[in-house]
Backbone atoms as SQL, in Angstrom:
CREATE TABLE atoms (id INTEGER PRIMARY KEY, chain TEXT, resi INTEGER, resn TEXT, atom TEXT, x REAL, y REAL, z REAL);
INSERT INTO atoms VALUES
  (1, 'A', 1, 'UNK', 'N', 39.144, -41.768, 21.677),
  (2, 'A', 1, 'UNK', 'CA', 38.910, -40.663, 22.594),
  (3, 'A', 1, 'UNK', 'C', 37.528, -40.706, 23.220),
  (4, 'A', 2, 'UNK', 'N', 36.651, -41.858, 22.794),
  (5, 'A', 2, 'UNK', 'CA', 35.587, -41.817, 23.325),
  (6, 'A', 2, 'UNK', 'C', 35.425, -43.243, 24.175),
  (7, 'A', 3, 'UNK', 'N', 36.501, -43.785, 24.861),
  (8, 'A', 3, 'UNK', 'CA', 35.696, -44.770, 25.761),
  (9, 'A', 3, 'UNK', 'C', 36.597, -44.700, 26.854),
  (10, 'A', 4, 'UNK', 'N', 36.014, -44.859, 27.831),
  (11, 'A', 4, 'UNK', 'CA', 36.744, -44.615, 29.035),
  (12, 'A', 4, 'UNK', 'C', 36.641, -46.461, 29.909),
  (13, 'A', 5, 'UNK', 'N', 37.486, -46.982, 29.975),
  (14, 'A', 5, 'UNK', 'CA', 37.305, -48.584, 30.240),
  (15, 'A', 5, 'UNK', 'C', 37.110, -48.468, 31.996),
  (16, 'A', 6, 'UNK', 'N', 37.172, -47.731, 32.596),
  (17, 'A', 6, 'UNK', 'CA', 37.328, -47.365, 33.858),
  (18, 'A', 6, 'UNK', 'C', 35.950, -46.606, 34.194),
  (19, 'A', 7, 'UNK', 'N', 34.802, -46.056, 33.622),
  (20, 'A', 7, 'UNK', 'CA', 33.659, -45.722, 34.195),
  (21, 'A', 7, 'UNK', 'C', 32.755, -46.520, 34.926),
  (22, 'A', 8, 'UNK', 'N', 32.363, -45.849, 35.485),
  (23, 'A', 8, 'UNK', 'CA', 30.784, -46.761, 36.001),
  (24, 'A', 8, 'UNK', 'C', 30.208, -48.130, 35.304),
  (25, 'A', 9, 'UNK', 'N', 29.765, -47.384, 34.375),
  (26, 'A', 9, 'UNK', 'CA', 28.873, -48.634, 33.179),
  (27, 'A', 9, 'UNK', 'C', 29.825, -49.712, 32.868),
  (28, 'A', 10, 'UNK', 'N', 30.970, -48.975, 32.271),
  (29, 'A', 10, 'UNK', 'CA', 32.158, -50.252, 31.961),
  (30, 'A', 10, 'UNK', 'C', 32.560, -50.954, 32.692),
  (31, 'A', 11, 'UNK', 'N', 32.794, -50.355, 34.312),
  (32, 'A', 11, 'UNK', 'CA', 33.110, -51.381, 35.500),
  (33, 'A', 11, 'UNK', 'C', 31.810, -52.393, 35.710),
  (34, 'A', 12, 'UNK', 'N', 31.244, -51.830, 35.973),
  (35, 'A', 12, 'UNK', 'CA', 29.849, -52.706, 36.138),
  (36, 'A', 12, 'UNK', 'C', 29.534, -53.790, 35.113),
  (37, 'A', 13, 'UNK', 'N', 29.258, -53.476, 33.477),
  (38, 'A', 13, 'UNK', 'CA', 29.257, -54.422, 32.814),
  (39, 'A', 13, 'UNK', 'C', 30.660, -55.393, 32.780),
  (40, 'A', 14, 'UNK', 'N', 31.671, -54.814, 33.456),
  (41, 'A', 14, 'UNK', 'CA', 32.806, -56.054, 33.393),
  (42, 'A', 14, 'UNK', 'C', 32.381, -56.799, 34.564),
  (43, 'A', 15, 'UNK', 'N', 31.700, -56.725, 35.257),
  (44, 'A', 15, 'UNK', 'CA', 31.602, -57.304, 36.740),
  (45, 'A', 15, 'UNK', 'C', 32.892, -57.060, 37.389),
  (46, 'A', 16, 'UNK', 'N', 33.878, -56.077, 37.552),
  (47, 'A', 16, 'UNK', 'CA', 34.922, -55.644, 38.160),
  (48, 'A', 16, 'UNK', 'C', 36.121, -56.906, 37.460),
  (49, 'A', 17, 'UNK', 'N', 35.963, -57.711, 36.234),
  (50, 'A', 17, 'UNK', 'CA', 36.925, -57.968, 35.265),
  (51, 'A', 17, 'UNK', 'C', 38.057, -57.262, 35.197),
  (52, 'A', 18, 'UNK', 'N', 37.511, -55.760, 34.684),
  (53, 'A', 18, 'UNK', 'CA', 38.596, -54.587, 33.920),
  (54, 'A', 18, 'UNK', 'C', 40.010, -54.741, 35.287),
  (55, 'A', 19, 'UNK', 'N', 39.814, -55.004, 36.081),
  (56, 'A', 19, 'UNK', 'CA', 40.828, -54.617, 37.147),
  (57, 'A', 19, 'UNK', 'C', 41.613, -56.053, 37.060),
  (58, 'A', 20, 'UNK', 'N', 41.492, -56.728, 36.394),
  (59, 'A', 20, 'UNK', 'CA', 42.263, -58.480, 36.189),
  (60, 'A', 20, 'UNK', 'C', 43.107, -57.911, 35.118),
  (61, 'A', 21, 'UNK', 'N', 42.653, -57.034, 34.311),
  (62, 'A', 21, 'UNK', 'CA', 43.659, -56.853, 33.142),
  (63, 'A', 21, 'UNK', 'C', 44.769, -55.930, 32.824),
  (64, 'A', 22, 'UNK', 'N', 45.541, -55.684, 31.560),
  (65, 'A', 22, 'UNK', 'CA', 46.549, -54.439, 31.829),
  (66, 'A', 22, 'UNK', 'C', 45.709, -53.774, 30.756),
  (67, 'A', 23, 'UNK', 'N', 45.694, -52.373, 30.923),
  (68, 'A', 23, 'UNK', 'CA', 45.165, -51.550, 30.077),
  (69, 'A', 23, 'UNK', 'C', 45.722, -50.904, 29.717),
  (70, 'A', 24, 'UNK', 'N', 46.417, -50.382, 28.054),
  (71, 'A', 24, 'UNK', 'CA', 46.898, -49.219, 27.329),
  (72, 'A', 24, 'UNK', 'C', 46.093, -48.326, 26.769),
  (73, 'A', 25, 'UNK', 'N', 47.063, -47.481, 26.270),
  (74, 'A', 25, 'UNK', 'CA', 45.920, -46.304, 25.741),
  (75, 'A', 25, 'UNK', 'C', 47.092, -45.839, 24.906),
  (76, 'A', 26, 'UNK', 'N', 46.807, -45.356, 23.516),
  (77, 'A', 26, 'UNK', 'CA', 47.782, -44.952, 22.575),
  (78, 'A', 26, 'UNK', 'C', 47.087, -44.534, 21.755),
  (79, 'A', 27, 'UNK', 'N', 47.705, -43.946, 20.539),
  (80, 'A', 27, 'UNK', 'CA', 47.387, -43.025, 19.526),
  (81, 'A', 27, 'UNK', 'C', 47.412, -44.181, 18.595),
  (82, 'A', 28, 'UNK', 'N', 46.571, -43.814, 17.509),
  (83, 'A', 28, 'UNK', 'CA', 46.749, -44.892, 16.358),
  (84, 'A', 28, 'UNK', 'C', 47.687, -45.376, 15.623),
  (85, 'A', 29, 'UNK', 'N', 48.342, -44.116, 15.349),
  (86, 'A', 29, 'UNK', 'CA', 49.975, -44.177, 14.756),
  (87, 'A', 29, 'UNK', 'C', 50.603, -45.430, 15.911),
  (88, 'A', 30, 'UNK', 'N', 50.629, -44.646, 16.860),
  (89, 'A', 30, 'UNK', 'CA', 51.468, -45.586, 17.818),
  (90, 'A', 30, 'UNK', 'C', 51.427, -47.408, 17.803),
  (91, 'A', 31, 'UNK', 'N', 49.891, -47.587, 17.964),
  (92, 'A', 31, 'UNK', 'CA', 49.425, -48.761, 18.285),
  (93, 'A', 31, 'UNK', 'C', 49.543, -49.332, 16.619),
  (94, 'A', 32, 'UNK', 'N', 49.630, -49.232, 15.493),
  (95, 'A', 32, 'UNK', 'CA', 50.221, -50.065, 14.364),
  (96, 'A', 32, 'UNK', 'C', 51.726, -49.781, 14.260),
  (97, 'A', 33, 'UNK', 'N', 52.449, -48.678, 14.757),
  (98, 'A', 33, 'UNK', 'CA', 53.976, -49.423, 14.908),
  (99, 'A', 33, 'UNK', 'C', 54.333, -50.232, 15.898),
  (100, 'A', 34, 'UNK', 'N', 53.753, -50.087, 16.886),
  (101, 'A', 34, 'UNK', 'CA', 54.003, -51.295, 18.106),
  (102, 'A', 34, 'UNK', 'C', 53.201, -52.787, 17.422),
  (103, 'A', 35, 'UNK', 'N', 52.356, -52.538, 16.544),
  (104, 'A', 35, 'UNK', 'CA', 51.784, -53.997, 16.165),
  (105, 'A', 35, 'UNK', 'C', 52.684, -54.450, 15.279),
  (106, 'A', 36, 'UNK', 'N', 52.894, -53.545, 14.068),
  (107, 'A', 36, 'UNK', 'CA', 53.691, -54.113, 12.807),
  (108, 'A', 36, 'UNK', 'C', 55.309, -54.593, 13.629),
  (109, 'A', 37, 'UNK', 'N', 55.610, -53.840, 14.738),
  (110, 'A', 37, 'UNK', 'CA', 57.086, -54.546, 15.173),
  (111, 'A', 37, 'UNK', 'C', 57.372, -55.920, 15.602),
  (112, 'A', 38, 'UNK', 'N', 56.418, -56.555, 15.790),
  (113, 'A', 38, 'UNK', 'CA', 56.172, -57.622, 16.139),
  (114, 'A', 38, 'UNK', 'C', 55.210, -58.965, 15.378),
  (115, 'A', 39, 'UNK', 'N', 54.985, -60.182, 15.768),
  (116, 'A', 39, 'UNK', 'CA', 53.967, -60.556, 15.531),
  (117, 'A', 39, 'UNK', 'C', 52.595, -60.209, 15.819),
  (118, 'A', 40, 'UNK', 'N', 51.643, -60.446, 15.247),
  (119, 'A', 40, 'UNK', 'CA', 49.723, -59.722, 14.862),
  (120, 'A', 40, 'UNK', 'C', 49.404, -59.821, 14.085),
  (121, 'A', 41, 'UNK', 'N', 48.343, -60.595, 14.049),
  (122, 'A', 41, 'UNK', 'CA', 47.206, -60.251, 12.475),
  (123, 'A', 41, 'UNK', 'C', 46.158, -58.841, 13.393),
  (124, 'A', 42, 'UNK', 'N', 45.861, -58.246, 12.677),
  (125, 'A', 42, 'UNK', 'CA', 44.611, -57.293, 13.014),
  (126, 'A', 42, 'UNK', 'C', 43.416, -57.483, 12.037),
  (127, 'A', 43, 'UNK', 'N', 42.260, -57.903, 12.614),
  (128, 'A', 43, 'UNK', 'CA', 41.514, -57.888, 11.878),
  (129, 'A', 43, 'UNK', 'C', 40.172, -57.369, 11.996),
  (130, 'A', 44, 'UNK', 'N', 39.422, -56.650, 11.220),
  (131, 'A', 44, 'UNK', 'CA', 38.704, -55.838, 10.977),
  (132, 'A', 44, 'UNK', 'C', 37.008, -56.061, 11.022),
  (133, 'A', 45, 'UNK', 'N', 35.626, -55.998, 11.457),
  (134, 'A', 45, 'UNK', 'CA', 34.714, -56.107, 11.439),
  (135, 'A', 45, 'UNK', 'C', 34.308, -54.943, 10.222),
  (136, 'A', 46, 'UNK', 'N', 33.541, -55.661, 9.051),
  (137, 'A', 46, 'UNK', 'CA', 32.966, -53.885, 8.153),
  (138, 'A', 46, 'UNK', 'C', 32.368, -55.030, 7.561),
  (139, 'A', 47, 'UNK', 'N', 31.409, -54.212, 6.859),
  (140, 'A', 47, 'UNK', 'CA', 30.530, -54.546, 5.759),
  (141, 'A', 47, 'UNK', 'C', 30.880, -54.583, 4.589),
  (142, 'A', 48, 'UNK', 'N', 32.099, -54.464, 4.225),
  (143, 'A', 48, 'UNK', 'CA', 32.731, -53.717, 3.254),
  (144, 'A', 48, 'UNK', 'C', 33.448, -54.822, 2.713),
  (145, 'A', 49, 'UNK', 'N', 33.397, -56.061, 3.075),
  (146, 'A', 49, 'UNK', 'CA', 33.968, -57.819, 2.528),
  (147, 'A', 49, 'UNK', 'C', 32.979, -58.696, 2.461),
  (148, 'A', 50, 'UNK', 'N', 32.765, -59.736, 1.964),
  (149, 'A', 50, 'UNK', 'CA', 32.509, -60.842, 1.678),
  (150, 'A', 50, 'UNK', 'C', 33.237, -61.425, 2.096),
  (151, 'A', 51, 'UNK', 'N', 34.353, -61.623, 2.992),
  (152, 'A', 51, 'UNK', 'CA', 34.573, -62.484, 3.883),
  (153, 'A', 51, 'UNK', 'C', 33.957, -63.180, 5.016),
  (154, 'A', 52, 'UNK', 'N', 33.131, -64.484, 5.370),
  (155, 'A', 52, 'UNK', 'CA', 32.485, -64.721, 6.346),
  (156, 'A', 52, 'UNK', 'C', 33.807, -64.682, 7.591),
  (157, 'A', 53, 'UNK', 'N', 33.644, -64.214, 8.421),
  (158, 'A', 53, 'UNK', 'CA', 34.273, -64.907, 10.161),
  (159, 'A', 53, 'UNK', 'C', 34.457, -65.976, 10.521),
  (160, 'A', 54, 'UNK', 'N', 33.618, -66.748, 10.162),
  (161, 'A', 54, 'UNK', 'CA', 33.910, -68.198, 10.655),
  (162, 'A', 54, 'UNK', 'C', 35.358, -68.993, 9.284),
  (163, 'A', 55, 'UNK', 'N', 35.354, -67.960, 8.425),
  (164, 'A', 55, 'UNK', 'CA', 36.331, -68.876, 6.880),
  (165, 'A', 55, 'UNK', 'C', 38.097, -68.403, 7.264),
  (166, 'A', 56, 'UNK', 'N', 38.497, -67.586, 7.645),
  (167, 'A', 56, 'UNK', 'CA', 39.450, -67.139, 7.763),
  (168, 'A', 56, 'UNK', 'C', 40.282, -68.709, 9.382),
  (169, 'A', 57, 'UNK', 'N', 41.693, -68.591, 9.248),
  (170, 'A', 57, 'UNK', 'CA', 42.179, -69.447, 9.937),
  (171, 'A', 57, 'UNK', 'C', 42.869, -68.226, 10.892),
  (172, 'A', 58, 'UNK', 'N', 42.933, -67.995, 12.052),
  (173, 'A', 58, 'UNK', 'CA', 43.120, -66.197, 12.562),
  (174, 'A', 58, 'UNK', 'C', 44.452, -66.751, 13.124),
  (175, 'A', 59, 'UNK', 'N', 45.199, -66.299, 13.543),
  (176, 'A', 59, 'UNK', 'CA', 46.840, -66.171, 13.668),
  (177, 'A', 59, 'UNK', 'C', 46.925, -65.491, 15.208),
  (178, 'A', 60, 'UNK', 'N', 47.876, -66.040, 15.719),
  (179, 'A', 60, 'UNK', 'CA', 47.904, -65.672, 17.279),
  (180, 'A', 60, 'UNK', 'C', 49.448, -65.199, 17.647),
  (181, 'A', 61, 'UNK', 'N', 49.558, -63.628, 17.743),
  (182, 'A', 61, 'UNK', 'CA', 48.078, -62.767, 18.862),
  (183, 'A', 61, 'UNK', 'C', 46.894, -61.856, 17.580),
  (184, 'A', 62, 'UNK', 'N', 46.272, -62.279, 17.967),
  (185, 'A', 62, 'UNK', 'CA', 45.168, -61.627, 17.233),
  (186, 'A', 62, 'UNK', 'C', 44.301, -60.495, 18.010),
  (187, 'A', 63, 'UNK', 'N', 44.323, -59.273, 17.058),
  (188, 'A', 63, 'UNK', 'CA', 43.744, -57.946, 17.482),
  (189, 'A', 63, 'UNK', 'C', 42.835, -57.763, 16.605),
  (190, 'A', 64, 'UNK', 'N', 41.646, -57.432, 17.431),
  (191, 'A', 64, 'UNK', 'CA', 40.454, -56.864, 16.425),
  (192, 'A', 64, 'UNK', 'C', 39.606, -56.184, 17.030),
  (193, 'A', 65, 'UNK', 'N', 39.539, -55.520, 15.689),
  (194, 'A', 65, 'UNK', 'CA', 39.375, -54.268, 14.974),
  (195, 'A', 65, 'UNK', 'C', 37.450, -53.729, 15.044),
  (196, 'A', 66, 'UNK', 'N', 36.874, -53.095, 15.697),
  (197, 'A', 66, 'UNK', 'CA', 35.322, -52.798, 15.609),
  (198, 'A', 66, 'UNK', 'C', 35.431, -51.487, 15.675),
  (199, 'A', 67, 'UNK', 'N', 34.031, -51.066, 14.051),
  (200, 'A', 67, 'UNK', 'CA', 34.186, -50.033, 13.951),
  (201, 'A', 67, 'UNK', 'C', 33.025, -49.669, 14.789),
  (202, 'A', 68, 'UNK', 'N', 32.735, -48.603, 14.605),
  (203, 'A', 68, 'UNK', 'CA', 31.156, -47.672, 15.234),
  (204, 'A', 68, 'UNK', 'C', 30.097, -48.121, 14.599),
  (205, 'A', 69, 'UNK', 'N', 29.232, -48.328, 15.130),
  (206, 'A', 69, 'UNK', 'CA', 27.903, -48.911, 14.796),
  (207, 'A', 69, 'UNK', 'C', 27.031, -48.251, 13.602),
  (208, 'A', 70, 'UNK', 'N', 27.266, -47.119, 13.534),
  (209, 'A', 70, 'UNK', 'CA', 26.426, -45.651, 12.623),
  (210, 'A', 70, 'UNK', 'C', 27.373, -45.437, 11.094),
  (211, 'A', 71, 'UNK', 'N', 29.106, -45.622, 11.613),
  (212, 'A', 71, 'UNK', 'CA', 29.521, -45.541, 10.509),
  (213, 'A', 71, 'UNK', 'C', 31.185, -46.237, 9.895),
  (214, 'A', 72, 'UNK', 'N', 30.327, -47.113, 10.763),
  (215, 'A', 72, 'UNK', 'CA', 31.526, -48.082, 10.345),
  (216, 'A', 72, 'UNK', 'C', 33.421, -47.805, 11.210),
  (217, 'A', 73, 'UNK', 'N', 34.783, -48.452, 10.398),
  (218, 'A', 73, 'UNK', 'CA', 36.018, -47.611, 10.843),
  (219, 'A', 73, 'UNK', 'C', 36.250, -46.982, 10.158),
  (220, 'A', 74, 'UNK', 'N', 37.367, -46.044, 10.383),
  (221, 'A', 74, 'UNK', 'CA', 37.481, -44.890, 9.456),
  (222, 'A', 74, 'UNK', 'C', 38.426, -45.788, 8.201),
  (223, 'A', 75, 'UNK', 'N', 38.449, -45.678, 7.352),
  (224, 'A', 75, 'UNK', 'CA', 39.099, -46.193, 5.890),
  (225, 'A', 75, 'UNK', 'C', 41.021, -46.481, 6.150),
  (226, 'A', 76, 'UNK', 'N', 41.346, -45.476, 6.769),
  (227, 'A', 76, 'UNK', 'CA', 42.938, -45.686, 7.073),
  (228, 'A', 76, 'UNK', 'C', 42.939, -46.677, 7.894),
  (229, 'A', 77, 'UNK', 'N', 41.774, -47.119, 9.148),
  (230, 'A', 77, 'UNK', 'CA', 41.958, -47.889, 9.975),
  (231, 'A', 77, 'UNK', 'C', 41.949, -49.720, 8.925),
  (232, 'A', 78, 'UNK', 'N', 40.703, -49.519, 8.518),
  (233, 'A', 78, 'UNK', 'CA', 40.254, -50.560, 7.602),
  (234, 'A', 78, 'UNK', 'C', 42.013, -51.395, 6.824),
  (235, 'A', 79, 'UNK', 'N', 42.333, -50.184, 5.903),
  (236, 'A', 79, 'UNK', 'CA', 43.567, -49.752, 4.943),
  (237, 'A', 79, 'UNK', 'C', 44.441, -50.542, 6.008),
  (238, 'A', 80, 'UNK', 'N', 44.903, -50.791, 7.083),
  (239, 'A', 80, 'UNK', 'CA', 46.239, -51.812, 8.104),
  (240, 'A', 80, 'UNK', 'C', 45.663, -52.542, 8.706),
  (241, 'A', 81, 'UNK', 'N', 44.109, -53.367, 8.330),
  (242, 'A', 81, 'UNK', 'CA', 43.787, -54.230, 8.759),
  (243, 'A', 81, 'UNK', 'C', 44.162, -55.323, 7.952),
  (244, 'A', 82, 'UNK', 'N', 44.783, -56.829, 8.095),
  (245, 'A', 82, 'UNK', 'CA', 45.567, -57.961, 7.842),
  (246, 'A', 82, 'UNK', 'C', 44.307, -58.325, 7.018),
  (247, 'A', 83, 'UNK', 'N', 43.359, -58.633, 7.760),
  (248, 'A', 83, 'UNK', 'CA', 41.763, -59.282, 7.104),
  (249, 'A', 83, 'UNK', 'C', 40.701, -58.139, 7.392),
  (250, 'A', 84, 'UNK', 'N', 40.118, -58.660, 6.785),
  (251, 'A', 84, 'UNK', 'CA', 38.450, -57.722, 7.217),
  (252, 'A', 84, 'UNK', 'C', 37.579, -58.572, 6.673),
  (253, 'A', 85, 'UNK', 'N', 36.698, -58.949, 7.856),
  (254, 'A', 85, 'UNK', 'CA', 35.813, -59.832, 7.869),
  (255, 'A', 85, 'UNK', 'C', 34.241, -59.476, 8.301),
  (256, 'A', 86, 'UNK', 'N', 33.556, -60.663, 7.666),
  (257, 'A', 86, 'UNK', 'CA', 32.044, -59.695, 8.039),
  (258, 'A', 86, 'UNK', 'C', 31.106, -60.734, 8.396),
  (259, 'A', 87, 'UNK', 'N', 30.346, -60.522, 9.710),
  (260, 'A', 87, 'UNK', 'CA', 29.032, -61.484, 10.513),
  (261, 'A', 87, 'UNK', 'C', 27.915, -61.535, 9.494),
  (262, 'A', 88, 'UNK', 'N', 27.491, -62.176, 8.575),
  (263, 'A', 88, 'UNK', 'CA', 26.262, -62.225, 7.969),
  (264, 'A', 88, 'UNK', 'C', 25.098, -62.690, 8.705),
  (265, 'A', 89, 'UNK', 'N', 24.099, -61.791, 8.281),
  (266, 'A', 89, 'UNK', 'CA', 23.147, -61.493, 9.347),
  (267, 'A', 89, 'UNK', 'C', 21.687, -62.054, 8.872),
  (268, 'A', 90, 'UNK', 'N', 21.038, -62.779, 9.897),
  (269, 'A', 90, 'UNK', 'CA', 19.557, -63.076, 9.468),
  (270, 'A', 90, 'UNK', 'C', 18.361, -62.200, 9.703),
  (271, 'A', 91, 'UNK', 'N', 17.458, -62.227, 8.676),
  (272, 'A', 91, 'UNK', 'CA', 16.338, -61.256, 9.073),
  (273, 'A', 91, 'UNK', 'C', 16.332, -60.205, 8.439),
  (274, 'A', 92, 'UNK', 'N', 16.209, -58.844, 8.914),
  (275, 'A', 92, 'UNK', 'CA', 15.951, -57.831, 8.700),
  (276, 'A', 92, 'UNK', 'C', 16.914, -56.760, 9.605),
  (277, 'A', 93, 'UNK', 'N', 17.626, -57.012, 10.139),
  (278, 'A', 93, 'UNK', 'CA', 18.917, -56.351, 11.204),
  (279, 'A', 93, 'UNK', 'C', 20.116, -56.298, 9.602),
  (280, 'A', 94, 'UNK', 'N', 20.797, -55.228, 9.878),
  (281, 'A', 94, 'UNK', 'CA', 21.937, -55.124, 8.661),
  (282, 'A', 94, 'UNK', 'C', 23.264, -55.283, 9.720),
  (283, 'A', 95, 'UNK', 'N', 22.473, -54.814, 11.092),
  (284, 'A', 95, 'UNK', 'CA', 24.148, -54.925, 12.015),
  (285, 'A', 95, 'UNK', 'C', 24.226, -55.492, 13.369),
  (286, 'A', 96, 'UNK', 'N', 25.278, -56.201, 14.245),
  (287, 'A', 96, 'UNK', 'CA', 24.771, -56.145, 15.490),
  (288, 'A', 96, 'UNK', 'C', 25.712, -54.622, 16.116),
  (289, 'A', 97, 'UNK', 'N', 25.319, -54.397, 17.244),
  (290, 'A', 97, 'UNK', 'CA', 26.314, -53.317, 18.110),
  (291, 'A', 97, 'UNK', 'C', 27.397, -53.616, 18.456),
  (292, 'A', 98, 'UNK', 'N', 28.293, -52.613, 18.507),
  (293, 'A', 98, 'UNK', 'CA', 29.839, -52.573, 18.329),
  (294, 'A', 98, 'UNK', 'C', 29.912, -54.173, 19.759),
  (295, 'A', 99, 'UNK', 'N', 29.495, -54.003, 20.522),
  (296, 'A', 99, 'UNK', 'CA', 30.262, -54.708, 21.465),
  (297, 'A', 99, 'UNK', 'C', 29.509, -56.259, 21.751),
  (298, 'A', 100, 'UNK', 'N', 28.385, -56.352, 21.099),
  (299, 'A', 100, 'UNK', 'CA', 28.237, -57.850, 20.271),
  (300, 'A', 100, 'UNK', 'C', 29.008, -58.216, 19.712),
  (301, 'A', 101, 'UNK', 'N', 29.339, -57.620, 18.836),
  (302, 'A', 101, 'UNK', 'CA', 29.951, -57.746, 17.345),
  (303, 'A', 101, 'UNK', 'C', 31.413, -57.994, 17.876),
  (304, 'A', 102, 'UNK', 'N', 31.880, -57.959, 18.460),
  (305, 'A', 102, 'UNK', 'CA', 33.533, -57.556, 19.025),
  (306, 'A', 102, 'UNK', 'C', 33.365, -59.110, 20.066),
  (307, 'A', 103, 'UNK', 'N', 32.442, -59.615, 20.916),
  (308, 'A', 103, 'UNK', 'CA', 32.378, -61.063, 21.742),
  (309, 'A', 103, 'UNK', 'C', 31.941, -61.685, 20.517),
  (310, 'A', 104, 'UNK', 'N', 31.734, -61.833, 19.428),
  (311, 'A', 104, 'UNK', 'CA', 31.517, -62.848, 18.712),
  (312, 'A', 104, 'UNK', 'C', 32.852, -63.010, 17.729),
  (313, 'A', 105, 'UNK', 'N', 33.103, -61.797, 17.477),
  (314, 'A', 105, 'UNK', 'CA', 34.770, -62.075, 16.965),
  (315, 'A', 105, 'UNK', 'C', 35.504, -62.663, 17.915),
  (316, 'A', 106, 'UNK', 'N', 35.911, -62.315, 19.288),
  (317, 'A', 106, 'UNK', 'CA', 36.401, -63.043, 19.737),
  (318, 'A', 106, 'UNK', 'C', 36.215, -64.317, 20.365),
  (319, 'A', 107, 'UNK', 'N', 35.134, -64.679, 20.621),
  (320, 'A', 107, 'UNK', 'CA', 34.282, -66.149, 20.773),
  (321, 'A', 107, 'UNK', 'C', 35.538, -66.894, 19.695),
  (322, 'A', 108, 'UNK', 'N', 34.771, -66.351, 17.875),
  (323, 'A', 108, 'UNK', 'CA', 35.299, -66.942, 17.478),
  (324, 'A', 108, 'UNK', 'C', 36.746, -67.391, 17.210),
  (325, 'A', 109, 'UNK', 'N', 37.534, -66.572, 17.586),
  (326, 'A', 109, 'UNK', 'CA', 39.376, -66.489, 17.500),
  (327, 'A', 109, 'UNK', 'C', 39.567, -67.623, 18.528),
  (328, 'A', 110, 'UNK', 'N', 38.728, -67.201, 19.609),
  (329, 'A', 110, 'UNK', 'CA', 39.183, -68.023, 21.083),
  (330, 'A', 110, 'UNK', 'C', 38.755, -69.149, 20.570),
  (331, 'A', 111, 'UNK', 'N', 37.964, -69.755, 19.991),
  (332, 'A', 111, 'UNK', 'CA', 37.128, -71.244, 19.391),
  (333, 'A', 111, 'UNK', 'C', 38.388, -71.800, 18.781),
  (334, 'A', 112, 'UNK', 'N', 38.960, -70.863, 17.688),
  (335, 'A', 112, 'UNK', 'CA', 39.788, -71.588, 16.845),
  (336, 'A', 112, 'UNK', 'C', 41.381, -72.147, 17.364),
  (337, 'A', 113, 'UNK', 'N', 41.571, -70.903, 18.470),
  (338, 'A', 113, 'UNK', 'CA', 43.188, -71.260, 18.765),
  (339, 'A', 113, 'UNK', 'C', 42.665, -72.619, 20.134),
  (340, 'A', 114, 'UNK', 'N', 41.482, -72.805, 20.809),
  (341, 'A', 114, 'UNK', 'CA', 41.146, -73.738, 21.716),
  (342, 'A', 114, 'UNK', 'C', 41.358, -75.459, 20.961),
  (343, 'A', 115, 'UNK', 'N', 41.346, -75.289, 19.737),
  (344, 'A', 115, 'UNK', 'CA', 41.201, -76.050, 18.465),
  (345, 'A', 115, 'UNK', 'C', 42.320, -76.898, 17.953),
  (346, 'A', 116, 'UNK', 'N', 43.663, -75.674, 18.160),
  (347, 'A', 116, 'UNK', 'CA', 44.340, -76.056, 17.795),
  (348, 'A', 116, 'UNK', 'C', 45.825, -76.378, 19.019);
């Protein structure tokens, strides 16, 4: 309920992208029975695994999952995620921002199915 893919900022940072794509919008309930009916892995960004990102082999179509930067996803979301995986970080940073964090997951998905 809080992102609007169609504003200002979002058009702009897509460089007018957003208009190449199809866009849904659904309720949560909705969007894991439309996933579970079909093929999907969903997988999850949290702090909350010891799973590295780069170890997992990701399954195609692959959906993922970024929570909020301040407090993570909510636990039910986490709870129907396939994997949950986590960016280990250098330095003194514990996180990057939701929408880093979300091009490096998919960097990496896109790396692996380019792969295979």
């Amino acid at each position: 309920d809080c992102t609007d893919p169609f504003s200002v900022e979002a058009v702009r940072a897509s460089m007018g992208a957003i208009f190449t794509q199809k866009i849904v919008q659904c309720r949560w309930a909705e969007f894991v029975e439309w996933l579970r009916g079909g093929p999907g892995q969903l997988v999850g960004t949290s702090l909350q695994t010891e799973l590295d990102y780069q170890d997992p082999s990701y399954q195609s179509p692959c959906f993922i999952l970024t929570g909020n930067e301040a407090q993570g996803m909510p636990a039910d979301y986490a709870a129907e995620c396939d994997l949950l995986v986590k960016m280990p970080m250098r330095g003194k940073a514990d996180s990057l921002n939701a929408a880093v964090a979300t091009a490096v997951m998919a960097y990496e998905v896109l790396n692996q199915f380019r792969r295979t």
